[in-house]
ChimeraX commands (.cxc) that place a marker at each C-alpha (Angstrom):
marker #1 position 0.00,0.00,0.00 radius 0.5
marker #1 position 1.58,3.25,-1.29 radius 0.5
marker #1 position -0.87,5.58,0.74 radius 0.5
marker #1 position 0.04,6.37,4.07 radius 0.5
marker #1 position -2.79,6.91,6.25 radius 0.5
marker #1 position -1.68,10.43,7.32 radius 0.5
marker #1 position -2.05,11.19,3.68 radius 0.5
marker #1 position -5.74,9.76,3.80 radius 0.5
marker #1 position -6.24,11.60,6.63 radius 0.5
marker #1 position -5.15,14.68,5.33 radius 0.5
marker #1 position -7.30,14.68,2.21 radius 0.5
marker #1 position -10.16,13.52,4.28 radius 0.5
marker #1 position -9.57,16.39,6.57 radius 0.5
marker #1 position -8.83,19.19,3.66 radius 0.5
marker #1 position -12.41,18.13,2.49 radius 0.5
marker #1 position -14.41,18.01,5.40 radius 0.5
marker #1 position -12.79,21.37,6.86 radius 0.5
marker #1 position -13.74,23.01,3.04 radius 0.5
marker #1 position -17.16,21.88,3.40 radius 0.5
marker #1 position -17.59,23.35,6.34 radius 0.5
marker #1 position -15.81,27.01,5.79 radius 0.5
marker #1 position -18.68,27.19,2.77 radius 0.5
marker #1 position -21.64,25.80,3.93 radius 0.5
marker #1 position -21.43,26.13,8.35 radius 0.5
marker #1 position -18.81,29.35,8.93 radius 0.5
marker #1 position -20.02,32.41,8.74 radius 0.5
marker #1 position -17.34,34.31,9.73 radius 0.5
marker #1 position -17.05,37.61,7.16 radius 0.5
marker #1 position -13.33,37.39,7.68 radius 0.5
marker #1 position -12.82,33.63,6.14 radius 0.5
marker #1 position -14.85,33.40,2.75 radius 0.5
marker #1 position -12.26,34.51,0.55 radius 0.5
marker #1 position -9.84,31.49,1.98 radius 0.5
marker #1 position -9.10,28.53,-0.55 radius 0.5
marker #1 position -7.38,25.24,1.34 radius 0.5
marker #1 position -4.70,24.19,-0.47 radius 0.5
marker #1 position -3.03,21.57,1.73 radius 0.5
marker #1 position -3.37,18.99,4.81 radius 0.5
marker #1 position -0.05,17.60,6.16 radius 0.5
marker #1 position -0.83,15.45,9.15 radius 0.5
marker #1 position 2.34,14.31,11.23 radius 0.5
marker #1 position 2.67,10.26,11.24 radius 0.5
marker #1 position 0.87,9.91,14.87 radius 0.5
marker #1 position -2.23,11.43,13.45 radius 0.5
marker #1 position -2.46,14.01,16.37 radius 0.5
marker #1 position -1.20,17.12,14.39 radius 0.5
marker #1 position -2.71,18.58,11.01 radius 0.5
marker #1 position -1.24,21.68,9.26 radius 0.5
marker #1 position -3.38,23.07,6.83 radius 0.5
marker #1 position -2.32,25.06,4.54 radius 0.5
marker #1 position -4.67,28.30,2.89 radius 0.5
marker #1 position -4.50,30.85,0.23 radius 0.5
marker #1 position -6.52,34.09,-0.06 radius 0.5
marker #1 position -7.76,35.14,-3.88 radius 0.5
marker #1 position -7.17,38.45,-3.13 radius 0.5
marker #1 position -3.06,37.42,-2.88 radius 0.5
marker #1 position -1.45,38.63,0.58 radius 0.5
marker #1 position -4.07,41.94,1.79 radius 0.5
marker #1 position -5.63,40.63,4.90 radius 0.5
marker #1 position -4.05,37.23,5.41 radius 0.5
marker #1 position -3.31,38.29,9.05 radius 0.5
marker #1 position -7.05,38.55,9.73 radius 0.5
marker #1 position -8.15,35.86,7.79 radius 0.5
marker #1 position -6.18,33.39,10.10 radius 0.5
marker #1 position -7.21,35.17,12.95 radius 0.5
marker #1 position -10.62,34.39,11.28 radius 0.5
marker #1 position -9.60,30.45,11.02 radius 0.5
marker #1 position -7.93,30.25,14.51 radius 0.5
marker #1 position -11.25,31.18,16.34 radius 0.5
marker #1 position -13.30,28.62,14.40 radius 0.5
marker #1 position -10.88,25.88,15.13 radius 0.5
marker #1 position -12.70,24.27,18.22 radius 0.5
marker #1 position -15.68,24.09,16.35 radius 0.5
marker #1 position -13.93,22.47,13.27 radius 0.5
marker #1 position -12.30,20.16,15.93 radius 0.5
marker #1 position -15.78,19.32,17.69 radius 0.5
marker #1 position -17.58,19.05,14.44 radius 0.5
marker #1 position -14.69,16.35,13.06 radius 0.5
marker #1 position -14.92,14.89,16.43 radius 0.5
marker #1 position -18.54,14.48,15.76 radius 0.5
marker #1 position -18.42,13.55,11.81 radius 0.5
marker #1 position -15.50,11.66,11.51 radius 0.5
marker #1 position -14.66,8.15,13.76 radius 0.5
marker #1 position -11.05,9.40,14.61 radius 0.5
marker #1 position -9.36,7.71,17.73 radius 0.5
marker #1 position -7.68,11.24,18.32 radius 0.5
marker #1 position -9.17,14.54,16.52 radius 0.5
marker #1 position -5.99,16.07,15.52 radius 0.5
marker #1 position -5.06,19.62,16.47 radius 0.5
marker #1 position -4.92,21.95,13.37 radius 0.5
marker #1 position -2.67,24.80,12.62 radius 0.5
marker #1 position -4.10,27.07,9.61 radius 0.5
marker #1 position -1.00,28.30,7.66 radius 0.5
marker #1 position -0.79,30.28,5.28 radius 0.5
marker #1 position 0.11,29.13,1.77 radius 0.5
marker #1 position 2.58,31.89,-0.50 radius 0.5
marker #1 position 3.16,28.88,-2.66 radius 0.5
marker #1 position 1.09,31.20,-5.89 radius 0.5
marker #1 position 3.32,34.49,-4.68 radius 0.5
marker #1 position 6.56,32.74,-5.29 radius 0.5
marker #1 position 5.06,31.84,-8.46 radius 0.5
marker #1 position 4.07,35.30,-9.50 radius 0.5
marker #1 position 7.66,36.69,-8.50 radius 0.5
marker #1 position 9.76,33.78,-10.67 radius 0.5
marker #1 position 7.91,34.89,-13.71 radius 0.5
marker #1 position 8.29,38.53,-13.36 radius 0.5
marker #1 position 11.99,38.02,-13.23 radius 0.5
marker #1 position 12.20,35.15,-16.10 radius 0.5
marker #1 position 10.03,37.97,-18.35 radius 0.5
marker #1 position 12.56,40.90,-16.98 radius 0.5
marker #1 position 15.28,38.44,-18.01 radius 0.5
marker #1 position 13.76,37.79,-21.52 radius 0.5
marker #1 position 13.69,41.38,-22.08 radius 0.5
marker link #1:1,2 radius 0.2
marker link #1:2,3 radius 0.2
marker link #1:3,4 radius 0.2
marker link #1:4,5 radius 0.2
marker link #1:5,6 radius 0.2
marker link #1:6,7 radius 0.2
marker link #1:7,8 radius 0.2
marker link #1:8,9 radius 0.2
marker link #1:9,10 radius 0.2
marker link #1:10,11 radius 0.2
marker link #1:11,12 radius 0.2
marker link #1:12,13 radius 0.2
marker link #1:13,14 radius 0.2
marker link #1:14,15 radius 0.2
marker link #1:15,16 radius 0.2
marker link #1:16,17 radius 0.2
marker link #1:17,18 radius 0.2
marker link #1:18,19 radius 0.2
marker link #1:19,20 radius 0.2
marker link #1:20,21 radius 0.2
marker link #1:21,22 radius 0.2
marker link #1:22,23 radius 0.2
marker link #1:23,24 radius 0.2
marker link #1:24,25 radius 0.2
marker link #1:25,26 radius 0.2
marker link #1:26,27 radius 0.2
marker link #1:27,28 radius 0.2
marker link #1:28,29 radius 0.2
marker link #1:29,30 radius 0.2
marker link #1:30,31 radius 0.2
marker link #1:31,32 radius 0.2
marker link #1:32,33 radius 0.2
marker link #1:33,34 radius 0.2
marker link #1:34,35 radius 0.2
marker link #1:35,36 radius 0.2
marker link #1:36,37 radius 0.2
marker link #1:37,38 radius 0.2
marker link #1:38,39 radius 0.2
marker link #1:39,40 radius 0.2
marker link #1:40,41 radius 0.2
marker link #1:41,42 radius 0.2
marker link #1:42,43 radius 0.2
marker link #1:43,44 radius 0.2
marker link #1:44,45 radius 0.2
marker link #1:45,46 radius 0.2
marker link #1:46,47 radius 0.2
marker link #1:47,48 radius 0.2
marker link #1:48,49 radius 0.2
marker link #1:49,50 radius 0.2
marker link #1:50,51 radius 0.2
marker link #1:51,52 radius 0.2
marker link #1:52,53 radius 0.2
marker link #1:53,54 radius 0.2
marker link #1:54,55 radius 0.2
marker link #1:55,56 radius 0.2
marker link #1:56,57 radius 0.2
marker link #1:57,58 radius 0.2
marker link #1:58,59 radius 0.2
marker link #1:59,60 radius 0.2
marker link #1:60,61 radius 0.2
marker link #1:61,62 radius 0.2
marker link #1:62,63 radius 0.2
marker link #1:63,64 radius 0.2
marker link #1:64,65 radius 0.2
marker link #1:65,66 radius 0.2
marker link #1:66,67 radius 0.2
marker link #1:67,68 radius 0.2
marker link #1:68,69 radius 0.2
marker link #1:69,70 radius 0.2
marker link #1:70,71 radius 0.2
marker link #1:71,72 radius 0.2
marker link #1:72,73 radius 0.2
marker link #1:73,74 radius 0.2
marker link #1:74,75 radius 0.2
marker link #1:75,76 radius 0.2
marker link #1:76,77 radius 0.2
marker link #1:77,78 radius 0.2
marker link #1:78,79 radius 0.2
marker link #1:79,80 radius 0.2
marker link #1:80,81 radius 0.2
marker link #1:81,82 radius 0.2
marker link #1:82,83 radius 0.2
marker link #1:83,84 radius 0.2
marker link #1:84,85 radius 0.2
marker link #1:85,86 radius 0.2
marker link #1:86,87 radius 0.2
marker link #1:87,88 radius 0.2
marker link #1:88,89 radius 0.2
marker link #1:89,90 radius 0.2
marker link #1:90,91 radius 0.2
marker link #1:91,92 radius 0.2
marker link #1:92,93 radius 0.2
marker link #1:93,94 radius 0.2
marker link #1:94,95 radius 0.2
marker link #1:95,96 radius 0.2
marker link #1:96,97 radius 0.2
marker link #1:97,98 radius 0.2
marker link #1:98,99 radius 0.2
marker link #1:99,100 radius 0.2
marker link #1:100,101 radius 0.2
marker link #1:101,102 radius 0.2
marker link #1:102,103 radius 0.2
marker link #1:103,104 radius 0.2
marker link #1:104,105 radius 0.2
marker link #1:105,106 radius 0.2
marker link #1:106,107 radius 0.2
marker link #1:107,108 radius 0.2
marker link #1:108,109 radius 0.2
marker link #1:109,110 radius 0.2
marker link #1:110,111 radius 0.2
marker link #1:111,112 radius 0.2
marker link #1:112,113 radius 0.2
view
């Protein structure tokens, strides 16, 4: 079996926490947020979960203020969902994956010029 089950349980967990950021958070601060990642460590009592804004870097301070108050009740809600031995504790960070993108190709088109 290739699949590790932290990497199961990181998919399982970047769908069921995207699910609920659209259809059960309300929070004003959080709707621009797209998850891009789940790492959870090999004990399966840590996630890290990574986000990016669509609006690029403006406001990503407040957005994961935004996603560290709603983490108990993503925690009791997977508690309650999901049959986990241990609900893992989840860190939001924030993805700048699409901004190091963005900066190598303005310099490859400066170096073209």
């Amino acid at each position: 079996m290739d699949t590790k089950r932290s990497d199961r349980l990181g998919e399982l967990l970047l769908e069921f926490i995207s699910q609920l950021l659209a259809k059960e958070i309300s929070d004003p601060r959080i709707r621009p947020v797209t998850l891009t990642k789940a790492e959870v460590s090999k004990d399966l009592k840590h996630a890290r979960v990574y986000f990016s804004l669509l609006m690029g870097n403006e406001g990503k301070e407040e957005v994961l203020a935004g996603l560290k108050s709603a983490t108990g009740f993503i925690r009791a809600r997977i508690a309650g969902e999901l049959k986990l031995r241990f609900v893992p504790t989840i860190d939001f960070v924030y993805d700048d994956t699409q901004s190091h993108v963005q900066r190598i190709e303005e310099l490859l088109r400066q170096i073209k010029k």
